[in-house]
N, CA, C and O atoms as a Maestro MAE file, in Angstrom:
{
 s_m_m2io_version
 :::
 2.0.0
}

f_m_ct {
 s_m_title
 :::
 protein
 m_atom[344] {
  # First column is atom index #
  i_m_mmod_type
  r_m_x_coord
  r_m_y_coord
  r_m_z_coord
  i_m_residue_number
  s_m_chain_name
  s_m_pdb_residue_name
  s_m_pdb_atom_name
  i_m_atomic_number
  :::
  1 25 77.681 109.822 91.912 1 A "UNK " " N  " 7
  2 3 78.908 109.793 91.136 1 A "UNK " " CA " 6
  3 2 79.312 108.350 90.852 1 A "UNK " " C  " 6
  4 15 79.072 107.487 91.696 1 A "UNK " " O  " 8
  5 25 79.888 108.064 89.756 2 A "UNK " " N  " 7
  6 3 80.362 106.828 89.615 2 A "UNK " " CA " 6
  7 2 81.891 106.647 89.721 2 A "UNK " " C  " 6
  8 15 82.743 107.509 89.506 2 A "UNK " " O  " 8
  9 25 82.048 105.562 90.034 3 A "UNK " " N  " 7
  10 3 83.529 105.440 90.324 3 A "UNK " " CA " 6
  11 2 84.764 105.980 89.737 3 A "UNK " " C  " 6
  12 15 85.739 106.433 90.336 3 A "UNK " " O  " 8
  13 25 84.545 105.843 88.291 4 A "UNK " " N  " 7
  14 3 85.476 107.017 86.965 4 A "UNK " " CA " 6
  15 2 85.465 108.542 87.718 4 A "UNK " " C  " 6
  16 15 86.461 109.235 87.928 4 A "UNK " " O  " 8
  17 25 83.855 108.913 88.113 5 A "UNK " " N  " 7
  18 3 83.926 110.427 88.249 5 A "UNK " " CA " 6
  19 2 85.019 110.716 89.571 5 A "UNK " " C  " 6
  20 15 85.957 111.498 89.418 5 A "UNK " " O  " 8
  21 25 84.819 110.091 90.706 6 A "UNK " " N  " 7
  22 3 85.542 110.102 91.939 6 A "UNK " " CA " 6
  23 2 86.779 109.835 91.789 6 A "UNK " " C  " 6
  24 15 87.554 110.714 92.165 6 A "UNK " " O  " 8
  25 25 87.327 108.656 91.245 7 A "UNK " " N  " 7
  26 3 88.280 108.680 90.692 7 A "UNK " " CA " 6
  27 2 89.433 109.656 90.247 7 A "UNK " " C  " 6
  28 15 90.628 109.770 90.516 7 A "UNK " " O  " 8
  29 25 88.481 110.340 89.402 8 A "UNK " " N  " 7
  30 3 89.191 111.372 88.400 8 A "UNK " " CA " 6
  31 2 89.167 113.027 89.348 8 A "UNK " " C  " 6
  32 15 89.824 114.065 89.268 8 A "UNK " " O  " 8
  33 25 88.129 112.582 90.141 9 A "UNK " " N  " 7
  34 3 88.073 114.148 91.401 9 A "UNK " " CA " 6
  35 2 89.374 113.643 92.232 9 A "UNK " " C  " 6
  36 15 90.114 114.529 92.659 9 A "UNK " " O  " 8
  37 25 89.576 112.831 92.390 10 A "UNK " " N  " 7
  38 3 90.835 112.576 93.716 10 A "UNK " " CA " 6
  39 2 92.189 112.439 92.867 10 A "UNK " " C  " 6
  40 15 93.167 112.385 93.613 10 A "UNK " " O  " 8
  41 25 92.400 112.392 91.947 11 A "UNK " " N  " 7
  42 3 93.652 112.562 90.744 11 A "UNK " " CA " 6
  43 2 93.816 114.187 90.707 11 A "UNK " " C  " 6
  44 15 94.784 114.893 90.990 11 A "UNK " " O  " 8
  45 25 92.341 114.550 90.194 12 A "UNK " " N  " 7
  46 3 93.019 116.063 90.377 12 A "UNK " " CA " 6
  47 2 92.846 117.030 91.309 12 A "UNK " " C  " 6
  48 15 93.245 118.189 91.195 12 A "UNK " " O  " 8
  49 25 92.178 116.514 92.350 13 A "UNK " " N  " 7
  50 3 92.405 117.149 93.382 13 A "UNK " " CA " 6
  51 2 93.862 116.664 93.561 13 A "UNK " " C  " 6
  52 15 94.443 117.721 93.806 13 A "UNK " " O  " 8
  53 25 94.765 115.715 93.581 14 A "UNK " " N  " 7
  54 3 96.046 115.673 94.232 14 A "UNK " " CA " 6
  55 2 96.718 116.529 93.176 14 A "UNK " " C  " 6
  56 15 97.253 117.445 93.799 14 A "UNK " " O  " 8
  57 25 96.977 116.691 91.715 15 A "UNK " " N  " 7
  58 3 97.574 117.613 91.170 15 A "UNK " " CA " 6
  59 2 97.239 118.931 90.954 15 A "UNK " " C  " 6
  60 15 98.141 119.669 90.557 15 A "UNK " " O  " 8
  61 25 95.837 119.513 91.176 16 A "UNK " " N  " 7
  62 3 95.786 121.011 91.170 16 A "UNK " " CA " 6
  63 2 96.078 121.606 92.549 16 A "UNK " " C  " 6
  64 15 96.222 122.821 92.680 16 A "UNK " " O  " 8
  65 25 96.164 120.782 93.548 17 A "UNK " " N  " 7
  66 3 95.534 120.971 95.240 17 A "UNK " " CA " 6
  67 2 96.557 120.784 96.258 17 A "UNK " " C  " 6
  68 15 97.202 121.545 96.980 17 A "UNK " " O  " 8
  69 25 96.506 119.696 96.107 18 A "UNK " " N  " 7
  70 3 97.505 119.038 96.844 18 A "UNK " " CA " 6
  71 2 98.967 119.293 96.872 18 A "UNK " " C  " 6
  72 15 99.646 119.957 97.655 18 A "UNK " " O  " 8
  73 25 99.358 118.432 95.566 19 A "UNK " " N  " 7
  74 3 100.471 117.979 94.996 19 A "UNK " " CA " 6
  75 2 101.649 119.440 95.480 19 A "UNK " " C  " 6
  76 15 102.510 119.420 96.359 19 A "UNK " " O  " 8
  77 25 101.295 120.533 94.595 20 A "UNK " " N  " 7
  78 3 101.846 121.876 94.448 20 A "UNK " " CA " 6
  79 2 102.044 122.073 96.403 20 A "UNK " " C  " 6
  80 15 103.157 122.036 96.927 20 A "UNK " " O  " 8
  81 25 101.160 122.208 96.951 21 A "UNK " " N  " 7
  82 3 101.882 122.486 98.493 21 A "UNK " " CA " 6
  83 2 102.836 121.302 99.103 21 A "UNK " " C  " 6
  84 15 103.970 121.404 99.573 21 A "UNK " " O  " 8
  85 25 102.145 120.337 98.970 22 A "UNK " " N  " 7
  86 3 103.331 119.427 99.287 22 A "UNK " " CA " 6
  87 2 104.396 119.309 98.980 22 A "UNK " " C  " 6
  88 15 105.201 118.949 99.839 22 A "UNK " " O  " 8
  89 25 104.785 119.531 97.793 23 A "UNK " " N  " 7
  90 3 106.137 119.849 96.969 23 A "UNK " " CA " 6
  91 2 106.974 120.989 97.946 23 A "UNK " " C  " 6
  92 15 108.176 120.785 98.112 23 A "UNK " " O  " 8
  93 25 106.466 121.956 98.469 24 A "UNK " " N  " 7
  94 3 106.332 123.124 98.828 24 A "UNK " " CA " 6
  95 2 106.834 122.725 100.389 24 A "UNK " " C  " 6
  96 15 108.024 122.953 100.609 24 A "UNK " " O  " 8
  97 25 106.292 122.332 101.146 25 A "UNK " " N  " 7
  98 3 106.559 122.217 102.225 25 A "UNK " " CA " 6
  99 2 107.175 120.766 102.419 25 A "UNK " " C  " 6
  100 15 107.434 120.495 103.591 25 A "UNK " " O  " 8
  101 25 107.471 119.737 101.430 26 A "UNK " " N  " 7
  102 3 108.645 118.667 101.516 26 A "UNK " " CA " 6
  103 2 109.641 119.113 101.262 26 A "UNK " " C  " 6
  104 15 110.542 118.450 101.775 26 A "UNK " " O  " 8
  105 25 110.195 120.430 100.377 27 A "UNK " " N  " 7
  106 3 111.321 121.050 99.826 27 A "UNK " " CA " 6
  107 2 111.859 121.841 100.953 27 A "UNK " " C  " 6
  108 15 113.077 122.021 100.969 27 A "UNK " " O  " 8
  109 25 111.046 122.397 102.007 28 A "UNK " " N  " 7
  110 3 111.506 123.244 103.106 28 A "UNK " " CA " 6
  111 2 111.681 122.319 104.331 28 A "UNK " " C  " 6
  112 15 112.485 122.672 105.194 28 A "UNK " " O  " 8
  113 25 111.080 121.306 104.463 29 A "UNK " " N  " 7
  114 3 111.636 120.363 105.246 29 A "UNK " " CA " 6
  115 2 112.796 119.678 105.013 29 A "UNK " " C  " 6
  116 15 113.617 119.645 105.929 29 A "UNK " " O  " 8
  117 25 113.088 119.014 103.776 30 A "UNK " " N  " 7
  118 3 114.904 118.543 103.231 30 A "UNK " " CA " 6
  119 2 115.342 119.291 103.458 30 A "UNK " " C  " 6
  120 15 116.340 118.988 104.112 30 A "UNK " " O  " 8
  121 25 115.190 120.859 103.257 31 A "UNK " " N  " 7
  122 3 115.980 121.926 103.589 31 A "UNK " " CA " 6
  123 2 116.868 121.563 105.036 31 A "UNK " " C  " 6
  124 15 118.080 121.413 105.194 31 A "UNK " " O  " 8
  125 25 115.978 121.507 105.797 32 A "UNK " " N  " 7
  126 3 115.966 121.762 106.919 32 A "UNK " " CA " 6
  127 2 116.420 120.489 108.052 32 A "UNK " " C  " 6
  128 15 117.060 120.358 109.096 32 A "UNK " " O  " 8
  129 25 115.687 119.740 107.153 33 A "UNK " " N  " 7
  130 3 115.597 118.412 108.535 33 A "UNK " " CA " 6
  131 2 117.057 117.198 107.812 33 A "UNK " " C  " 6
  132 15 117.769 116.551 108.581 33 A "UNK " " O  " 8
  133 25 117.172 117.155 106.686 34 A "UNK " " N  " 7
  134 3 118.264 116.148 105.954 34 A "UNK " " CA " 6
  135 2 119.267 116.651 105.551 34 A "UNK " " C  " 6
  136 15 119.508 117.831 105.806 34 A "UNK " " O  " 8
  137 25 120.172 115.822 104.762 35 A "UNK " " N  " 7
  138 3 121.820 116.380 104.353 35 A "UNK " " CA " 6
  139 2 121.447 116.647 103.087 35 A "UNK " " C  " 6
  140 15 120.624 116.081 102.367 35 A "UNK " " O  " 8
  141 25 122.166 117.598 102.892 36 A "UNK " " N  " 7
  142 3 122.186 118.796 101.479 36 A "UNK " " CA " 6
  143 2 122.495 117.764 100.255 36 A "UNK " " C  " 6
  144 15 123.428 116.963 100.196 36 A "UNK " " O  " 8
  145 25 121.363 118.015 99.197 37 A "UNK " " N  " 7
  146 3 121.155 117.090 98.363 37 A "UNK " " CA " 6
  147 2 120.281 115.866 98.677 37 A "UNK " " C  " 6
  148 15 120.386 114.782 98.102 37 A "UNK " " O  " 8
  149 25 119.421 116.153 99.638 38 A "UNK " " N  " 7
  150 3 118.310 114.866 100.169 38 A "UNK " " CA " 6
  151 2 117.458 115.370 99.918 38 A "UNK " " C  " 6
  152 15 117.557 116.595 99.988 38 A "UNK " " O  " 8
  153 25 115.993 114.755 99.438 39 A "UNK " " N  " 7
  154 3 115.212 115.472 99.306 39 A "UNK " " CA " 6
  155 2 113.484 114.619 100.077 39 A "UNK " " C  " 6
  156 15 113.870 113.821 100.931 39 A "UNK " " O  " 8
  157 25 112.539 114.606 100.028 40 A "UNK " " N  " 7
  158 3 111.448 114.481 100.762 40 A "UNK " " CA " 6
  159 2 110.457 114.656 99.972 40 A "UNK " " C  " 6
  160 15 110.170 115.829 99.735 40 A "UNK " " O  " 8
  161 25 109.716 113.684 99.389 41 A "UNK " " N  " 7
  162 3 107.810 113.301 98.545 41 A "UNK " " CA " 6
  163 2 106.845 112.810 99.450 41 A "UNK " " C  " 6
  164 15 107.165 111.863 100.169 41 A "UNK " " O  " 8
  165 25 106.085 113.140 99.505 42 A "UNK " " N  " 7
  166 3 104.858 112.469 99.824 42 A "UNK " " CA " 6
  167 2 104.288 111.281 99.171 42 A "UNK " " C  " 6
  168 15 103.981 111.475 97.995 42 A "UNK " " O  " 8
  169 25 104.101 110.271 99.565 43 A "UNK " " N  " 7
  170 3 103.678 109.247 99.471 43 A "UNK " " CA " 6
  171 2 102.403 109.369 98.586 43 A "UNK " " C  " 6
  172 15 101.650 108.849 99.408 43 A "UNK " " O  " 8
  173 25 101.680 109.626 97.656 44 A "UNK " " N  " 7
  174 3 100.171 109.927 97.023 44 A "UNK " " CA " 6
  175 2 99.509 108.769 96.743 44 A "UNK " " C  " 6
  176 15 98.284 108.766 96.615 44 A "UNK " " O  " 8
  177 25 100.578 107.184 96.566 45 A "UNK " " N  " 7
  178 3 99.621 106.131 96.097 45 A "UNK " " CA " 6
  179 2 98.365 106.029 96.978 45 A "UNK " " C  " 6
  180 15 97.567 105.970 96.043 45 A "UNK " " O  " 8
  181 25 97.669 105.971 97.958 46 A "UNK " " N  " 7
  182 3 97.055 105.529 98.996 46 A "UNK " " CA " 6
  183 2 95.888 106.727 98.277 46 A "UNK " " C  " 6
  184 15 94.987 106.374 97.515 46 A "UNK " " O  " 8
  185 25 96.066 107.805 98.592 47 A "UNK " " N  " 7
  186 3 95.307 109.033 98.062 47 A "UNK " " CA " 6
  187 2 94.469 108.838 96.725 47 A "UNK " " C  " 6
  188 15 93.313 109.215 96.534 47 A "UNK " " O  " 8
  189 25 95.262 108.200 95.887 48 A "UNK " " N  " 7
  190 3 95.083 108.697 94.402 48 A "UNK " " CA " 6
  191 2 94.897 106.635 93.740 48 A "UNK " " C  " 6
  192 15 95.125 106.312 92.575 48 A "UNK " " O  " 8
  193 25 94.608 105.971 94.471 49 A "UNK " " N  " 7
  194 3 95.143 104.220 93.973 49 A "UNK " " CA " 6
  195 2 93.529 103.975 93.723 49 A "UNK " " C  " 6
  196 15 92.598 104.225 94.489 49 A "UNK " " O  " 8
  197 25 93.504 103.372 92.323 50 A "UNK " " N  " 7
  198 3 92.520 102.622 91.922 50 A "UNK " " CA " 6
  199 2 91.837 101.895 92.385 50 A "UNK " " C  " 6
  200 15 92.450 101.593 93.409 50 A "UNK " " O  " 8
  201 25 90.724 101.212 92.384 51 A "UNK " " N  " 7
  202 3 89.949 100.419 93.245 51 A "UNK " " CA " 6
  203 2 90.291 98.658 93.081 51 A "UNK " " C  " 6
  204 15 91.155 98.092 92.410 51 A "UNK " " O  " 8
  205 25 89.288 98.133 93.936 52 A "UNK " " N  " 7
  206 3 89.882 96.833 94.222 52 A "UNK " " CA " 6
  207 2 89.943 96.217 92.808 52 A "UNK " " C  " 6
  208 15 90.968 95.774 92.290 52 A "UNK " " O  " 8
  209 25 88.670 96.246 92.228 53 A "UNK " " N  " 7
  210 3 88.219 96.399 90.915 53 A "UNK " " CA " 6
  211 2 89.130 95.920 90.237 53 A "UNK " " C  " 6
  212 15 89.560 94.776 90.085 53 A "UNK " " O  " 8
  213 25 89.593 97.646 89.532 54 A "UNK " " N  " 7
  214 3 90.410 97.552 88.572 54 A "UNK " " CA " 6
  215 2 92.436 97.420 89.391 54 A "UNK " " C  " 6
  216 15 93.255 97.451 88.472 54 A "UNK " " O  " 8
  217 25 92.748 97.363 90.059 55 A "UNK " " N  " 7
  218 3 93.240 96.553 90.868 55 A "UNK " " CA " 6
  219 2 93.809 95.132 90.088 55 A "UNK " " C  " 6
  220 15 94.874 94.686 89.660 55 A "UNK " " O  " 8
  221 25 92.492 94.764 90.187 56 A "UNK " " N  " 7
  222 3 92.678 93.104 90.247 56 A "UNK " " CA " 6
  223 2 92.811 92.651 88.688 56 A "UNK " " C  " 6
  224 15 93.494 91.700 88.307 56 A "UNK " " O  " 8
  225 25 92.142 93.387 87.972 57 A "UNK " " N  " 7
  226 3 92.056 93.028 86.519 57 A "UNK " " CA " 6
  227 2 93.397 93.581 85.867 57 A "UNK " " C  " 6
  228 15 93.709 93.348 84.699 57 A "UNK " " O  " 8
  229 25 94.229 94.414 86.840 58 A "UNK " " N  " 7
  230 3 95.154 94.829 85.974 58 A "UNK " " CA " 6
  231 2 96.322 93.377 86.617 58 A "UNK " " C  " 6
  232 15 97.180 92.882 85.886 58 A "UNK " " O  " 8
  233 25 96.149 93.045 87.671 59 A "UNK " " N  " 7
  234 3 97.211 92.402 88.007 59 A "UNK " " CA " 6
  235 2 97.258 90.852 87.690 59 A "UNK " " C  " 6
  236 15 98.147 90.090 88.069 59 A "UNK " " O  " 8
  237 25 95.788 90.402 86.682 60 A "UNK " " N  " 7
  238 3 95.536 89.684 86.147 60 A "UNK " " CA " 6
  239 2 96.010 89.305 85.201 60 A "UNK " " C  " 6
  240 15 96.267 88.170 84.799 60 A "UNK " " O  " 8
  241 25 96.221 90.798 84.581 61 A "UNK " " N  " 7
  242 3 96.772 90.879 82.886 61 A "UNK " " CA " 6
  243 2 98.458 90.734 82.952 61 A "UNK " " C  " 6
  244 15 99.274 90.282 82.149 61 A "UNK " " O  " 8
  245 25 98.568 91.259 84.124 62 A "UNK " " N  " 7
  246 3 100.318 91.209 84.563 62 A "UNK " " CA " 6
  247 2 100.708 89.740 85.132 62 A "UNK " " C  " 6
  248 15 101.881 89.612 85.480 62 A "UNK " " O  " 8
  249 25 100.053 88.883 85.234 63 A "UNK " " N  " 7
  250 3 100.244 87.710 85.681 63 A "UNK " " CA " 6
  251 2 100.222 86.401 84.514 63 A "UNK " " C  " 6
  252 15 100.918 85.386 84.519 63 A "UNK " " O  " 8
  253 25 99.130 86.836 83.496 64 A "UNK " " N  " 7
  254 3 98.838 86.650 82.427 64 A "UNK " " CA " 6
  255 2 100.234 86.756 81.580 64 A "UNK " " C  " 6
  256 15 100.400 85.611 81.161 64 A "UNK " " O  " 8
  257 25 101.150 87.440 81.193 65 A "UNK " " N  " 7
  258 3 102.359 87.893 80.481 65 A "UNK " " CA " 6
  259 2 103.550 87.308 81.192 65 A "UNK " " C  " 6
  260 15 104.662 87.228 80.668 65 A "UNK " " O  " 8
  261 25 103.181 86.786 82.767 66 A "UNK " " N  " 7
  262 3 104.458 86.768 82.792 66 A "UNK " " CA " 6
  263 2 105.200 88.056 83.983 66 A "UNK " " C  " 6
  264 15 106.059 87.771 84.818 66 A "UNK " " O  " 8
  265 25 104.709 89.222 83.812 67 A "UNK " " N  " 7
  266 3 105.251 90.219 84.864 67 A "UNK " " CA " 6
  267 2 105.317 90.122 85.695 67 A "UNK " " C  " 6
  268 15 106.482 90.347 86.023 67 A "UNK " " O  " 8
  269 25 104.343 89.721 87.016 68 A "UNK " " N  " 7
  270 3 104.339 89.777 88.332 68 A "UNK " " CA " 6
  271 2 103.943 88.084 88.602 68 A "UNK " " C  " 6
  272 15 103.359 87.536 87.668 68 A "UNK " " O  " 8
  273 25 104.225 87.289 89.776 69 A "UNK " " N  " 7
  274 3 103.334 86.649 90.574 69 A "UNK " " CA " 6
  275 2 102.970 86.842 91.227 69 A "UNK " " C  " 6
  276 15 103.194 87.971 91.664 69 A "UNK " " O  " 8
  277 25 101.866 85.786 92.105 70 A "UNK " " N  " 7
  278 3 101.058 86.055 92.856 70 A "UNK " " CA " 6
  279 2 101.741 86.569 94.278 70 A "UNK " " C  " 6
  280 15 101.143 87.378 94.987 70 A "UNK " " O  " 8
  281 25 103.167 85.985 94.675 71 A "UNK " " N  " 7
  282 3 103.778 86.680 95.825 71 A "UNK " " CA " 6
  283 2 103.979 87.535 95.565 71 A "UNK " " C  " 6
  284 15 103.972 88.099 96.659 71 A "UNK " " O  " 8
  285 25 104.360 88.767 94.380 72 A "UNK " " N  " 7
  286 3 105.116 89.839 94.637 72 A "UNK " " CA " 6
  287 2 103.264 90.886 94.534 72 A "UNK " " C  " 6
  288 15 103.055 92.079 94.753 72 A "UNK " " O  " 8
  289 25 102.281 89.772 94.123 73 A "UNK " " N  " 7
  290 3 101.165 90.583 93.770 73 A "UNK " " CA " 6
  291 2 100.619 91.030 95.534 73 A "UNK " " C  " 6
  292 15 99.963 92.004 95.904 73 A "UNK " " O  " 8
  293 25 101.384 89.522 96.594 74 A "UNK " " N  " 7
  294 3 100.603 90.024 97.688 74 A "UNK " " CA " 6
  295 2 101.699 90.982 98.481 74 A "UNK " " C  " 6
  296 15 101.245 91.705 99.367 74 A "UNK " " O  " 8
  297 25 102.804 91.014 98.267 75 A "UNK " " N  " 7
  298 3 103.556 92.105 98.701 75 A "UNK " " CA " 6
  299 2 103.439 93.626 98.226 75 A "UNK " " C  " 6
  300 15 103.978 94.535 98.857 75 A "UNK " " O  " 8
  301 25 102.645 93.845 96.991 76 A "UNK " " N  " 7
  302 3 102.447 95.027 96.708 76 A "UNK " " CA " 6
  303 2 100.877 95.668 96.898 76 A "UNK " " C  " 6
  304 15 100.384 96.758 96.607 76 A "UNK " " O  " 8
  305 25 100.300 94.314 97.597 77 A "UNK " " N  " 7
  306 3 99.130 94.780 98.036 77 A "UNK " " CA " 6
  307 2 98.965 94.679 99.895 77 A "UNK " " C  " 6
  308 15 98.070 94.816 100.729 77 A "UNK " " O  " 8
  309 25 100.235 94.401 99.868 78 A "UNK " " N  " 7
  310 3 100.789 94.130 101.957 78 A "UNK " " CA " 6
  311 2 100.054 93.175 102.381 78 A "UNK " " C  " 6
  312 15 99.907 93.278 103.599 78 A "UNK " " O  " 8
  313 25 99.233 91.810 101.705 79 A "UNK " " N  " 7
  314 3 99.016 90.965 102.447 79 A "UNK " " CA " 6
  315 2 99.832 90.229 103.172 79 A "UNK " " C  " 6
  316 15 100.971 90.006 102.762 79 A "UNK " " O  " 8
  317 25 99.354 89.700 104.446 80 A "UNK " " N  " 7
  318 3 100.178 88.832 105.380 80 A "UNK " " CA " 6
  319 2 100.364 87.536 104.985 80 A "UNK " " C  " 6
  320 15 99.608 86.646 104.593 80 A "UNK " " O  " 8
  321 25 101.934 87.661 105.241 81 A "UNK " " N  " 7
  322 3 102.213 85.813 104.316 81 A "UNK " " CA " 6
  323 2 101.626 85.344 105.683 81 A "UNK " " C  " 6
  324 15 101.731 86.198 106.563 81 A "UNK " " O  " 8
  325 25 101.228 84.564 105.931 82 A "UNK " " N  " 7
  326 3 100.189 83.212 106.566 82 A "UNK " " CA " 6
  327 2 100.961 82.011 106.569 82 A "UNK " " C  " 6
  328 15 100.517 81.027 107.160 82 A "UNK " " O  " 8
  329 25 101.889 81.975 106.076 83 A "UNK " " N  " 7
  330 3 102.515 80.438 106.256 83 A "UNK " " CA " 6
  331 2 101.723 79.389 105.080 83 A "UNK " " C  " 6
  332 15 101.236 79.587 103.967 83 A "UNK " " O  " 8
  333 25 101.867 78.283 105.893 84 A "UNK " " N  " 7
  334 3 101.140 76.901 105.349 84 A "UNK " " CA " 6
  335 2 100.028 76.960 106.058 84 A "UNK " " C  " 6
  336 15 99.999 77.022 107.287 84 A "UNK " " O  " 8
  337 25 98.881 76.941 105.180 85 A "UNK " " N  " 7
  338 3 97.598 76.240 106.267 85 A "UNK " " CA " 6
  339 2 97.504 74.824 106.045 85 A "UNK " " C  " 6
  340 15 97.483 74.271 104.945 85 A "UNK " " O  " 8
  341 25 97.438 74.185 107.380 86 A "UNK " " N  " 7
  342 3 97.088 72.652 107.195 86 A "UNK " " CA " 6
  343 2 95.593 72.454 107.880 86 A "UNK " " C  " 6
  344 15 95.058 71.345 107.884 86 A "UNK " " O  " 8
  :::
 }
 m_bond[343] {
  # First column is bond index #
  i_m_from
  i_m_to
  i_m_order
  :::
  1 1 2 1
  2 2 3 1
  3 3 4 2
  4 3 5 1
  5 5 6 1
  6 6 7 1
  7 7 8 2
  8 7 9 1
  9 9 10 1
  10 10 11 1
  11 11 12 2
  12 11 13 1
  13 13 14 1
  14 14 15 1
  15 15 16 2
  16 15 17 1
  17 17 18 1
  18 18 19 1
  19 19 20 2
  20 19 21 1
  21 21 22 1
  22 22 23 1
  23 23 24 2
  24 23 25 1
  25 25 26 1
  26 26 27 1
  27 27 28 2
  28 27 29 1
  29 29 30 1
  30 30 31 1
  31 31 32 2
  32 31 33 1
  33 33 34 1
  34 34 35 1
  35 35 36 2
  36 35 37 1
  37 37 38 1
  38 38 39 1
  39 39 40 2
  40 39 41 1
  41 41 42 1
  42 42 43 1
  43 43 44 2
  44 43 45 1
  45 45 46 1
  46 46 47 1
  47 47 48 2
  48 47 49 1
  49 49 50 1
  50 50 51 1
  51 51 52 2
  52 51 53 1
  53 53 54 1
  54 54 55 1
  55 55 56 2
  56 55 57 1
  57 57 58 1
  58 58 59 1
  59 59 60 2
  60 59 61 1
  61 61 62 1
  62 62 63 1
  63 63 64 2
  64 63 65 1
  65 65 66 1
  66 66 67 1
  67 67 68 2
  68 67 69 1
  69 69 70 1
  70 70 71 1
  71 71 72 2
  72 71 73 1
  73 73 74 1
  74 74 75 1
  75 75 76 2
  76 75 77 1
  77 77 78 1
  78 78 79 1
  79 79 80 2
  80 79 81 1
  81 81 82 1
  82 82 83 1
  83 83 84 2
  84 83 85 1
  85 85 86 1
  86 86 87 1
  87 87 88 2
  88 87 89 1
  89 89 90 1
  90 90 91 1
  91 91 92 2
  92 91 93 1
  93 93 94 1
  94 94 95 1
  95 95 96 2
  96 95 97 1
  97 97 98 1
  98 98 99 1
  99 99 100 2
  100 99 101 1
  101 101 102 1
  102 102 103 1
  103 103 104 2
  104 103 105 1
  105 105 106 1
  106 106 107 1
  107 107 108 2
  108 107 109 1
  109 109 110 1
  110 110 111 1
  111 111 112 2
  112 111 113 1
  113 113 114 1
  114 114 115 1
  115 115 116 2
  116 115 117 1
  117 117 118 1
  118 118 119 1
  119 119 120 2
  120 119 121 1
  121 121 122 1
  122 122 123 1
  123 123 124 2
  124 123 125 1
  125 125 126 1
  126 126 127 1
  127 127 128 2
  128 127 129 1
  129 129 130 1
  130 130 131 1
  131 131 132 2
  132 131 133 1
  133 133 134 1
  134 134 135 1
  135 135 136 2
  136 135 137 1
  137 137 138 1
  138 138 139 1
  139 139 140 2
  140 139 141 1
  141 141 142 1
  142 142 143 1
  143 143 144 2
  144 143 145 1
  145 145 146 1
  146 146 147 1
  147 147 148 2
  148 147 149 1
  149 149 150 1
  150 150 151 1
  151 151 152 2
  152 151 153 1
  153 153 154 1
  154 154 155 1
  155 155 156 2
  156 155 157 1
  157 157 158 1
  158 158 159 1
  159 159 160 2
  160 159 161 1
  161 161 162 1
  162 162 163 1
  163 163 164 2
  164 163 165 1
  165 165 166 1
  166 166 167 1
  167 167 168 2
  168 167 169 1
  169 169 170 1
  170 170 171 1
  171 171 172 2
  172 171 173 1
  173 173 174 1
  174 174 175 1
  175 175 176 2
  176 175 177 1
  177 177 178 1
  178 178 179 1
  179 179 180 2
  180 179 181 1
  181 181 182 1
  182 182 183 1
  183 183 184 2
  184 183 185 1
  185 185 186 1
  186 186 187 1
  187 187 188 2
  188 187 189 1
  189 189 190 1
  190 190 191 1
  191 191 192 2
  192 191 193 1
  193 193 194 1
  194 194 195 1
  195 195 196 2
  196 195 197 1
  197 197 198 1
  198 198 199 1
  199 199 200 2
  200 199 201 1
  201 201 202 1
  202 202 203 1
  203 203 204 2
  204 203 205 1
  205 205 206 1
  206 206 207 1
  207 207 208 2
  208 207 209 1
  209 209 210 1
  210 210 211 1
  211 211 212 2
  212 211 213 1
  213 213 214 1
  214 214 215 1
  215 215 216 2
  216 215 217 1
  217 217 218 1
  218 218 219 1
  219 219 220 2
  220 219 221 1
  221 221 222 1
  222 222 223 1
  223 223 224 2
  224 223 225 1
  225 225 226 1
  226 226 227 1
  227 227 228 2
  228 227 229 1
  229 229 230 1
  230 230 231 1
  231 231 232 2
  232 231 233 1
  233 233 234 1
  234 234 235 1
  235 235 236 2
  236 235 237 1
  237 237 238 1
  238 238 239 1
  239 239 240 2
  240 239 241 1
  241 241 242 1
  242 242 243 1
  243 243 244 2
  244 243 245 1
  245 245 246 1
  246 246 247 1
  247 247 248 2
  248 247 249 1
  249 249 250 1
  250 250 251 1
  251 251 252 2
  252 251 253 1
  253 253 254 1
  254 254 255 1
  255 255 256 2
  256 255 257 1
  257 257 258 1
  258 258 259 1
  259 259 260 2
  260 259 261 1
  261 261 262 1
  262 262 263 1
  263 263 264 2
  264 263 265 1
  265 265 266 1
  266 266 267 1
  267 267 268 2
  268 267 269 1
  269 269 270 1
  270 270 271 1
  271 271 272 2
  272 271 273 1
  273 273 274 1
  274 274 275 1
  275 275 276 2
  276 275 277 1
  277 277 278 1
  278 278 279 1
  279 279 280 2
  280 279 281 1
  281 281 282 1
  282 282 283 1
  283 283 284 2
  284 283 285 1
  285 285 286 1
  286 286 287 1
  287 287 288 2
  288 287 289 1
  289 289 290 1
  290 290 291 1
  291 291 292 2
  292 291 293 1
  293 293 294 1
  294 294 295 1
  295 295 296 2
  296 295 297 1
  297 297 298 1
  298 298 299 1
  299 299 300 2
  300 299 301 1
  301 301 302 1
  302 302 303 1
  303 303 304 2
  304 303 305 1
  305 305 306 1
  306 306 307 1
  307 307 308 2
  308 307 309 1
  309 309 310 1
  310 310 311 1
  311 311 312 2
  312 311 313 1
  313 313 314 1
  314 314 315 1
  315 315 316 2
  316 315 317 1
  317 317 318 1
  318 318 319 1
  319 319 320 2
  320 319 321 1
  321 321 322 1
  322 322 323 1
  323 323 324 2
  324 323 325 1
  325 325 326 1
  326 326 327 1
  327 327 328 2
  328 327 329 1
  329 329 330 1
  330 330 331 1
  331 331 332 2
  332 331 333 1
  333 333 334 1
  334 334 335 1
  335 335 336 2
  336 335 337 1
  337 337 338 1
  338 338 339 1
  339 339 340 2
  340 339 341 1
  341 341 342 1
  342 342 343 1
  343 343 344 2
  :::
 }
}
């Protein structure tokens, strides 16, 4: 398989598969566990997130324009600020 194909199996495996029970059993947990009008998602980026790859080329193009820098690029990828190296 190439990376597109896997890709595109783990996208819809989270919306034909997944997605629908989780909805399902996050809705009966707010029910249950939070204050009325709270509600509970599952987290899917981690599941369903593009590769380092294309990743990097997109945050290239976003850096390129102006959108992001490189700190908010390593906070949304959770690298450890490190300080100063001397």
């Amino acid at each position: 398989m190439t990376y597109s194909n896997t890709s595109s199996l783990f996208d819809y495996h989270w919306r034909a598969g997944i997605k629908p029970k989780a909805d399902r059993l996050m809705s009966s947990l707010a029910g249950w566990l939070t204050p009325r009008g709270t509600g509970l998602e599952v987290n899917r980026d981690e599941y369903i997130r593009p590769g380092p790859l294309e990743r990097a080329q997109t945050y290239a193009t976003l850096v390129g324009i102006g959108a992001l820098d490189v700190e908010e690029i390593r906070g949304i990828e959770r690298f450890a600020q490190t300080g100063v190296m001397g």
